[in-house]
N, C-alpha and C positions, 0 to 999 in steps of 0.2 A: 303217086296217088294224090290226085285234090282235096278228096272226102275217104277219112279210115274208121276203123273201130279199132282197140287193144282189146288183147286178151292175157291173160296171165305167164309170168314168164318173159313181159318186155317184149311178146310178139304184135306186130302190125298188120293188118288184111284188108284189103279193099276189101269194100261193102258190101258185094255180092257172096265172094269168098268167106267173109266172115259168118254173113247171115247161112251157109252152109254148114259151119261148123256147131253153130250155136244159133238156132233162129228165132228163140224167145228169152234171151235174156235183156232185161233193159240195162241200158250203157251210153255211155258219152262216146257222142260224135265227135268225131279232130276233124280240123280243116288246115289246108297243108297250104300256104298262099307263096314262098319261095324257100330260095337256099340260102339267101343273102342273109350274111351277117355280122354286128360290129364287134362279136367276141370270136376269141377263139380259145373255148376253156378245154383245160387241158383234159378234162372227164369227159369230155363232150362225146357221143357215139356217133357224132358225124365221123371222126375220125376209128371207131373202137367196131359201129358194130355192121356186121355185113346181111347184106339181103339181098333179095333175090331178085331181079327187075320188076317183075308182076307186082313186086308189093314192098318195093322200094320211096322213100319217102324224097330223093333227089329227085327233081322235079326237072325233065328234058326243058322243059322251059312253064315259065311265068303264067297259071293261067289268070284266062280274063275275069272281068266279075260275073260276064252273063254267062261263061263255062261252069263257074262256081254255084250259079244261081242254078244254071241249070241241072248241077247236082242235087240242088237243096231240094228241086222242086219234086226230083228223081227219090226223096230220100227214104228211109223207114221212120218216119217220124213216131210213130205207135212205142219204137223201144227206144228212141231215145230221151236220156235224161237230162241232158247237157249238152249243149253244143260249144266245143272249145278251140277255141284259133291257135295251134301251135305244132311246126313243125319241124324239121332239120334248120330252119333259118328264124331270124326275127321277126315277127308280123307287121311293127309297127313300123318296120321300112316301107312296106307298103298302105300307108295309114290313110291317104284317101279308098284307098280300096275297101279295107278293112272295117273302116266307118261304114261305107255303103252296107258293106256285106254284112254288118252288126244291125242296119238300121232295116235290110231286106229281111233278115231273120226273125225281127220282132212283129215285124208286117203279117209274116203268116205264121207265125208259132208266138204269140206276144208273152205268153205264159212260160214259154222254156224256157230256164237260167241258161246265162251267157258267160265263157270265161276267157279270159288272152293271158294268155303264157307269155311272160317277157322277160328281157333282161335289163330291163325300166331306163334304155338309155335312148329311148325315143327325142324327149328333148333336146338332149344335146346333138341328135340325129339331125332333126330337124329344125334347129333353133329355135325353138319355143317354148312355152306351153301349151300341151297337145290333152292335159285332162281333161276338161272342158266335152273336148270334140266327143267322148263316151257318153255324155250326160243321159241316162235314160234309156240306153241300146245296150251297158253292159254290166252286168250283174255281179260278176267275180273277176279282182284281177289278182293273176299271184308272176310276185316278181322275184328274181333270184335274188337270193342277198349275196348268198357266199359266202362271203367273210364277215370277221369283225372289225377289222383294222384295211383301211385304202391298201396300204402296202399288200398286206394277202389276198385282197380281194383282185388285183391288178396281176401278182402274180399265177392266180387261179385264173385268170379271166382271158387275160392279154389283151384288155378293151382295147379298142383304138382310141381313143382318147386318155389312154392313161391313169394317171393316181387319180384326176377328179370325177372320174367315174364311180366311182363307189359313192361321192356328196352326190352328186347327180342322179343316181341312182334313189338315194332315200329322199330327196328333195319331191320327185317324180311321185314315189310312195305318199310321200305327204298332199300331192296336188291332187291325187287321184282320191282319197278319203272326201274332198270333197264333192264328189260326182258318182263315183261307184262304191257301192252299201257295205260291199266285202272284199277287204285289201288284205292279202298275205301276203308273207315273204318267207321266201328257201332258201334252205341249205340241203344240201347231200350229205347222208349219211358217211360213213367212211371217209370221204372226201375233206368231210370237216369234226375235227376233235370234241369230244365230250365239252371240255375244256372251253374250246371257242364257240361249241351252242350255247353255253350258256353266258356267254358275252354278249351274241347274235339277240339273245332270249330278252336281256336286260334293252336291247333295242328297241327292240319292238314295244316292250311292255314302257318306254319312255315315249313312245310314241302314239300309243295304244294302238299299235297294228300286231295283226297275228301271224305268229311263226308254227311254221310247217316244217316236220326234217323228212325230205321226201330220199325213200328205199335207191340205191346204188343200183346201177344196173351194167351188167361188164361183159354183156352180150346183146 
């Protein structure tokens, strides 16, 4: 799937399908842009959860931006609330793309909030600073924390790059407060201890960014 809706329950359904089951609720569009990724966390549901081809989130291959655009243009805009770029892989591997397809979106929807799911290790992806390139095209970014400590966050993550991934990660956080209005950061439920949200919690709150403990899902 390119372009999905969620439903309750952790389920996925392309857009037609969806709009079957429920065809007047308003809900945030996903936008699915690869597989590619430089984590491999160990909760991750690439690996945990199964689906069914038709409405599979693994992408037979990469599409382009005008296949993307061409969904946009295809899209129900009337019920959605959000348009969110995130799916089985990282978006900002594909960050020329993704800029386009953030800055097509504001073109013809200028008023619908924007959000990119990451795992805020774009920079070191791409060696730079990649904040900047959002300026103005995106509204919400929320990035995984995970942990509170390098060492658990590396162990949860299995970044490719290692312990500096976790600095790399809130550094990211921080570059992006200056371009985009609303920066959160996550943790999983279950996955991360009472204990260590409120470590995560003291981060943010020294940061002034917001944390979010987003629901486990094990299907």
């Amino acid at each position: 799937m390119i372009i999905y809706f969620t439903h309750k329950g952790g389920k996925y359904f392309p857009v037609d399908e969806s709009l079957k089951l429920d065809p007047s609720t308003p809900r945030g569009l996903y936008v699915n842009l690869t597989n590619r990724c430089n984590c491999d966390c160990v909760f991750c549901l690439r690996q945990k959860k199964s689906m069914a081809r038709e409405s599979s989130l693994w992408l037979e291959r990469e599409p382009t931006v005008d296949e993307v655009k061409a969904e946009f243009d295809n899209a129900p805009w009337h019920l959605v609330t959000e348009l969110v770029f995130c799916g089985f892989g990282e978006p900002t591997i594909r960050l020329a793309e993704l800029v386009e397809l953030l800055t097509y979106a504001k073109k013809i929807r200028p008023n619908l909030p924007t959000r990119l799911n990451t795992n805020g290790l774009g920079e070191l992806y791409h060696g730079r600073e990649i904040a900047a390139d959002f300026d103005k095209i995106l509204d919400t970014v929320s990035i995984s924390l995970n942990a509170a400590t390098a060492e658990k966050y590396f162990k949860l993550t299995r970044a490719a790059y290692g312990l500096k991934s976790f600095d790399a990660m809130l550094t990211f956080a921080e570059h992006m407060k200056n371009f985009v209005p609303h920066v959160v950061l996550t943790v999983v439920d279950k996955v991360t201890s009472p204990e260590e949200i409120s470590v995560c919690q003291k981060i943010c709150d020294e940061r002034n960014l917001t944390l979010r403990v987003r629901p486990y899902e094990d299907s």
